[in-house]
C-alpha positions as CSV (number, residue, x, y, z in Angstrom):
1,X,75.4,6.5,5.9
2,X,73.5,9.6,4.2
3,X,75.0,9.6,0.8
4,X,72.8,10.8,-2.3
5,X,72.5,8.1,-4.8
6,X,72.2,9.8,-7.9
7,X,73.6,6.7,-10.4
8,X,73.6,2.8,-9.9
9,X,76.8,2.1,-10.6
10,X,77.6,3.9,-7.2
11,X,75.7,1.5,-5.4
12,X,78.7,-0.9,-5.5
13,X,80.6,1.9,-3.2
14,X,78.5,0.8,-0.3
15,X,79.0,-1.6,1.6
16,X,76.6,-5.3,2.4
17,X,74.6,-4.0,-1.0
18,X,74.6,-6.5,-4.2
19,X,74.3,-4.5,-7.3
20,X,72.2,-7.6,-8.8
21,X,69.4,-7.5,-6.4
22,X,69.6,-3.5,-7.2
23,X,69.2,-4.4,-10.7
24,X,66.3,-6.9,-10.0
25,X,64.3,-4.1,-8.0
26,X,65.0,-1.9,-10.4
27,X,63.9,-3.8,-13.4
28,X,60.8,-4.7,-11.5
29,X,59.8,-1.2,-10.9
30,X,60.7,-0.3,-14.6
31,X,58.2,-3.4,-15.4
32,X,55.5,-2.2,-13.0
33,X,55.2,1.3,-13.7
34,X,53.3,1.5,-16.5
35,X,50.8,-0.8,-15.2
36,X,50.7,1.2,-12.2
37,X,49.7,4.3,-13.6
38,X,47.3,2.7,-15.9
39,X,45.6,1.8,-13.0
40,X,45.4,5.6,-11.6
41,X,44.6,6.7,-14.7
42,X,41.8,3.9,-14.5
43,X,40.8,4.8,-11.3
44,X,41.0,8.6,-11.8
45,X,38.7,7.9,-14.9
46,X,36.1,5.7,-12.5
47,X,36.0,8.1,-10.4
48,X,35.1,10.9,-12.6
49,X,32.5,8.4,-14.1
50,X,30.9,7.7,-10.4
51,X,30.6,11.5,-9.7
52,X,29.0,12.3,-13.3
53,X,27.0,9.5,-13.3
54,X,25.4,10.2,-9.3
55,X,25.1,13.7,-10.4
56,X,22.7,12.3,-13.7
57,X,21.1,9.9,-11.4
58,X,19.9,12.6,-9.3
59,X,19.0,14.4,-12.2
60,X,16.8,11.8,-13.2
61,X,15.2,11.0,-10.6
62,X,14.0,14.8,-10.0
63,X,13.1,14.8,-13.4
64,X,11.1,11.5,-12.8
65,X,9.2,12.7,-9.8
66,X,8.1,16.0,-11.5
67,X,6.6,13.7,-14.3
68,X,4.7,11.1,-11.9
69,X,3.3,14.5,-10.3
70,X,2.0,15.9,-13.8
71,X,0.7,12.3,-14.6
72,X,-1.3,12.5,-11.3
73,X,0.5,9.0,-10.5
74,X,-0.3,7.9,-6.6
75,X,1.7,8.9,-4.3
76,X,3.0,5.3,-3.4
77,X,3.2,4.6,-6.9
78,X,5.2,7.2,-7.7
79,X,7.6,6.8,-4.9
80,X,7.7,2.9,-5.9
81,X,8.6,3.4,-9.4
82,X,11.5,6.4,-8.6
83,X,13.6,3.3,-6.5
84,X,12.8,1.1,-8.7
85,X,14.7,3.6,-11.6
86,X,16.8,4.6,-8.7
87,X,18.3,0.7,-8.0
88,X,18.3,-0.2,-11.7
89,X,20.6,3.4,-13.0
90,X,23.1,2.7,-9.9
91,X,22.8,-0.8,-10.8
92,X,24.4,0.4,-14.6
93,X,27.0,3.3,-13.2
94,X,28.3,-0.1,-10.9
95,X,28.9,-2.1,-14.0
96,X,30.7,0.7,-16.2
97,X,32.9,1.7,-13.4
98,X,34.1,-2.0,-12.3
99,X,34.9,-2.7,-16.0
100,X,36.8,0.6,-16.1
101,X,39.0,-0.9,-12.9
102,X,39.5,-4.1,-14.9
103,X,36.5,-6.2,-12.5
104,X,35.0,-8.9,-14.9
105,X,31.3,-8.1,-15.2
106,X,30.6,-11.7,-15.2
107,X,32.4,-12.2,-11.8
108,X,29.6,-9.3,-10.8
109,X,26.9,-10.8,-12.0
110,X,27.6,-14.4,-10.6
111,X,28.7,-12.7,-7.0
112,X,25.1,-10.8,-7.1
113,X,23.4,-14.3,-8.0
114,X,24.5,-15.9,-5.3
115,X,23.7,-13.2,-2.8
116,X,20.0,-12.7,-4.4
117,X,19.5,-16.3,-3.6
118,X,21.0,-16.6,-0.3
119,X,18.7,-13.6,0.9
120,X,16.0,-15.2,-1.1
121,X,15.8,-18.0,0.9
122,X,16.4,-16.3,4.0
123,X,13.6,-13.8,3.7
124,X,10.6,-15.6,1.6
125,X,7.9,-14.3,3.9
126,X,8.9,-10.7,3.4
127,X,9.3,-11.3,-0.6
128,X,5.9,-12.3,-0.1
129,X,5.3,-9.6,0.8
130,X,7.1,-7.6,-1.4
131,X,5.6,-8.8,-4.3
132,X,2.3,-8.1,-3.3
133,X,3.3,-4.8,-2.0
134,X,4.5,-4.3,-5.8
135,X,0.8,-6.2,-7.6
136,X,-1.0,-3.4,-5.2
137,X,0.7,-0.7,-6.3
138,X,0.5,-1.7,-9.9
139,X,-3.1,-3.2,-10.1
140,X,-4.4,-0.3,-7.6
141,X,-7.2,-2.2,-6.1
142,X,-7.0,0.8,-3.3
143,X,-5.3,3.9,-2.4
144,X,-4.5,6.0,0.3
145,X,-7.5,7.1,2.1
146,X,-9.8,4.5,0.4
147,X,-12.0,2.8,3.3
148,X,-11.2,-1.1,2.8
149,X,-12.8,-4.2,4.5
150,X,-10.6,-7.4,4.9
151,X,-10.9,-10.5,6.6
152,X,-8.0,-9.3,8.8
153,X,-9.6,-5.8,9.9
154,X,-11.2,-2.7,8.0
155,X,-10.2,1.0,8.1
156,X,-9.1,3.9,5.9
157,X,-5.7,3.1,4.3
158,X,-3.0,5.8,5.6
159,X,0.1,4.4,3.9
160,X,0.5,1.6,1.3
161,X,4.5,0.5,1.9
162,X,6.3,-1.7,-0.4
163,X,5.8,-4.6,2.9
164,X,2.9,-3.6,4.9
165,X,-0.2,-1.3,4.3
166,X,-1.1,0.9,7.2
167,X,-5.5,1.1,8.2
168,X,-6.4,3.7,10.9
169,X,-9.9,2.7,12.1
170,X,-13.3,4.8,13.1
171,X,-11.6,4.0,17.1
172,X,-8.1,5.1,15.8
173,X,-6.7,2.5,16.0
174,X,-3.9,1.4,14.2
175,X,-3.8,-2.4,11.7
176,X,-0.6,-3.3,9.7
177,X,-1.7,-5.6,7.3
178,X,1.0,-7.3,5.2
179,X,0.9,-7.4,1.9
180,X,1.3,-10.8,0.8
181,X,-1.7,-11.6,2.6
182,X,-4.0,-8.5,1.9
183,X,-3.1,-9.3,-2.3
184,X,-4.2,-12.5,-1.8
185,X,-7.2,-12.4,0.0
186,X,-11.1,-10.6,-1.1
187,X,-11.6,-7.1,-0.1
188,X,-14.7,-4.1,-0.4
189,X,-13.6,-1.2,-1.0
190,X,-16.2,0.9,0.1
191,X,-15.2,4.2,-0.9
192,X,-13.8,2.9,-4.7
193,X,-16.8,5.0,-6.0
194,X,-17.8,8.5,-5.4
195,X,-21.3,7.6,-5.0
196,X,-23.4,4.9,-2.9
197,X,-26.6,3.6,-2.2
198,X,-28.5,4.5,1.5
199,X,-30.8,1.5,1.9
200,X,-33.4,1.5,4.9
201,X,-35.3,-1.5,5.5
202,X,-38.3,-1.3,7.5
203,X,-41.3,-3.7,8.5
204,X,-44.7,-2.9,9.3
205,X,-47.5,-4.4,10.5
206,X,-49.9,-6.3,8.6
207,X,-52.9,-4.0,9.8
208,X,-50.7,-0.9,9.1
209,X,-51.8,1.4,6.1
210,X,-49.1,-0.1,3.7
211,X,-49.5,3.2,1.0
212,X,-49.2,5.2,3.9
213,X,-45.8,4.0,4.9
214,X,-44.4,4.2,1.4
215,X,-45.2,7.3,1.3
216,X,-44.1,8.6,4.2
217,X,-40.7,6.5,3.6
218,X,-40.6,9.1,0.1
219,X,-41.0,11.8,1.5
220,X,-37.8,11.2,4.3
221,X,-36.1,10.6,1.1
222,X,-36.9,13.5,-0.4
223,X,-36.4,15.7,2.7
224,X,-32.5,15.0,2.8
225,X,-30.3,17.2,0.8
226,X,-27.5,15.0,0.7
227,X,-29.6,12.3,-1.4
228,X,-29.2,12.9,-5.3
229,X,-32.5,13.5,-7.1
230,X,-31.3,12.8,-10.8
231,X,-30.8,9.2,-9.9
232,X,-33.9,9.0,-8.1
233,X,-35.7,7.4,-4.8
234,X,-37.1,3.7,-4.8
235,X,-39.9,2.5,-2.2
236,X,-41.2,-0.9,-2.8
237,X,-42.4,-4.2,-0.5
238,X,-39.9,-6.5,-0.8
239,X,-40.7,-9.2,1.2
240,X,-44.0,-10.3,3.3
241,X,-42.5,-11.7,6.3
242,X,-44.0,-14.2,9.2
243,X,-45.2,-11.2,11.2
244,X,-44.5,-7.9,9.2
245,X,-44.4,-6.3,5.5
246,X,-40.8,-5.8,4.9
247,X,-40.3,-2.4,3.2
248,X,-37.4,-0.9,1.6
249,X,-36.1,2.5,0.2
250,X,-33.3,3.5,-1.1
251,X,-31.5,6.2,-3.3
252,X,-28.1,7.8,-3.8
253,X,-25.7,9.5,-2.3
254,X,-22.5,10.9,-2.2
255,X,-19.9,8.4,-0.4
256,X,-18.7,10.8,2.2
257,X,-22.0,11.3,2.9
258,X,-23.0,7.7,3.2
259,X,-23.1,7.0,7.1
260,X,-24.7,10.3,8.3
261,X,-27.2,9.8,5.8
262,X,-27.9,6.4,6.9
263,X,-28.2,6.8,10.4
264,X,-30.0,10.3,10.2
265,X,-32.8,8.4,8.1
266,X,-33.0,5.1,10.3
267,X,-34.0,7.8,13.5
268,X,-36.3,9.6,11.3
269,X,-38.1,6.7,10.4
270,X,-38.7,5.5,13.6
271,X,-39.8,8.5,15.2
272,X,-42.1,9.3,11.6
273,X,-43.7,6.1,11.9
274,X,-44.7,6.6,15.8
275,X,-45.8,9.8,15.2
276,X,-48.3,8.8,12.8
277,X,-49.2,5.4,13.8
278,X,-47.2,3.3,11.8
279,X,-46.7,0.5,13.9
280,X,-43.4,-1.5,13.8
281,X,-44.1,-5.0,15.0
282,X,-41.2,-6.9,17.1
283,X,-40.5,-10.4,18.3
284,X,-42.8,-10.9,21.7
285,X,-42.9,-13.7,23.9
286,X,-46.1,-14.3,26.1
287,X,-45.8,-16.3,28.9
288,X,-49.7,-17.6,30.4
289,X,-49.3,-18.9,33.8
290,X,-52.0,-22.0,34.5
291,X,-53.2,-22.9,37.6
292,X,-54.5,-26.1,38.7
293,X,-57.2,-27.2,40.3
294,X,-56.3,-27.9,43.5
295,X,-54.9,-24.5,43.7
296,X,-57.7,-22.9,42.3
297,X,-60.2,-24.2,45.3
298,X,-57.6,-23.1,47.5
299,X,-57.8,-19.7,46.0
């Protein structure tokens, strides 16, 4: 029946209703309510916590970028260290708004324990990884576009990830090397320096005019543009060999000259030291046929 029930007492007027479990319900309630709107108040408060704190977060972090950009900080680095701020501020805002909804912090901490260690163990090869992804990007043996050679390939580095560093190679091709190993193992890094040395090594004959070559080997040297004078050129023997004088020049140049340098000179010579008798011995194998001489008679 749709009576309004403005007063307890007139809950005896119905009927099947016992005014003590009434009583009961409504002490409960009376019990419950302050706690319940401590906990909206808690939550409301949380709440207003989480959207202040994401909105400083991201203030941060912008603020973080712009510095690693005025710092000059590499590119991986940079993004590296912003989630590395990035995981540890939300890590913070997580704890202040759990202890503002009553969670203990220590029930937190012991509940992120346990799931570190169970991924732990199911993921050490790509922890490997990841901590040589971070000793890379700290230590900075390389960086992106840096030529590197490694036991496990050799190309110009296109990406250095927190896992895997990306080589593209003089074929295009693409090598994903993973970090753990590539920390862990020697590597040249060819273009660590903004200058390197062109070295040509020639032989000559024994009955070749020896000054004559050095000289000419100087003035190649000289010729090219792209080899830097203020560090100068050096021609000297540097070996007399079974069959040839071994000579050998070398000077500086700029590294992204490097190659072109060195394969422009290795033609000239060659075609400098035919054009002005310079001979250039090489292996040979004679082979003397013999006769006997039964077969000479029948000859």
């Amino acid at each position: 029946m749709d009576l309004p029930v403005t007063d307890i007492s007139k809950l005896s007027e119905l009927p099947d209703v016992d005014i003590s479990d009434v009583s009961i319900l409504e002490e409960a309630l009376r019990q419950a309510l302050p706690g319940i709107l401590g906990f909206l108040y808690n939550l409301a408060i949380a709440a207003l916590i989480a959207f202040i704190g994401i909105r400083i977060i991201g203030m941060i972090k912008k603020w973080s970028r712009r510095t690693f950009l005025r710092m000059k900080v590499e590119e991986s680095v940079s993004r590296f260290l912003s989630s590395c701020i990035s995981v540890g501020l939300y890590g913070v805002l997580l704890f202040i708004v759990a202890g503002m909804l009553g969670v203990n912090s220590a029930s937190i901490v012991a509940l992120l324990g346990s799931a570190g260690i169970a991924i732990s163990l199911a993921l050490q090869g790509s922890l490997s990884n990841f901590a040589g992804g971070v000793l890379i990007l700290l230590s900075r043996p390389f960086t992106v576009g840096d030529y590197i050679i490694n036991k496990d390939g050799e190309g110009t580095v296109t990406n250095i990830g927190i896992i895997y560093t990306t080589l593209l190679t003089t074929d295009n091709r693409k090598i994903v090397l993973p970090n753990g190993a590539l920390s862990n193992s020697p590597l040249t890094n060819v273009t660590a320096q903004d200058r390197r040395r062109v070295v040509i090594n020639v032989g000559i004959s024994y009955e070749a005019d020896l000054k004559k070559a050095k000289e000419l080997l100087q003035g190649l040297f000289e010729a090219r543009s792209e080899i830097l004078p203020e560090d100068g050129i050096e021609v000297y023997v540097d070996s007399l060999g079974e069959s040839a004088v071994n000579l050998t020049a070398r000077a500086y140049t700029r590294t992204e000259d490097y190659w072109n340098v060195k394969w422009a000179l290795t033609e000239e010579v060659k075609l400098c030291f035919d054009r002005e008798g310079i001979e250039i011995p090489y292996n040979k194998l004679d082979v003397n046929l013999k006769q006997g001489e039964k077969e000479k008679k029948e000859a």
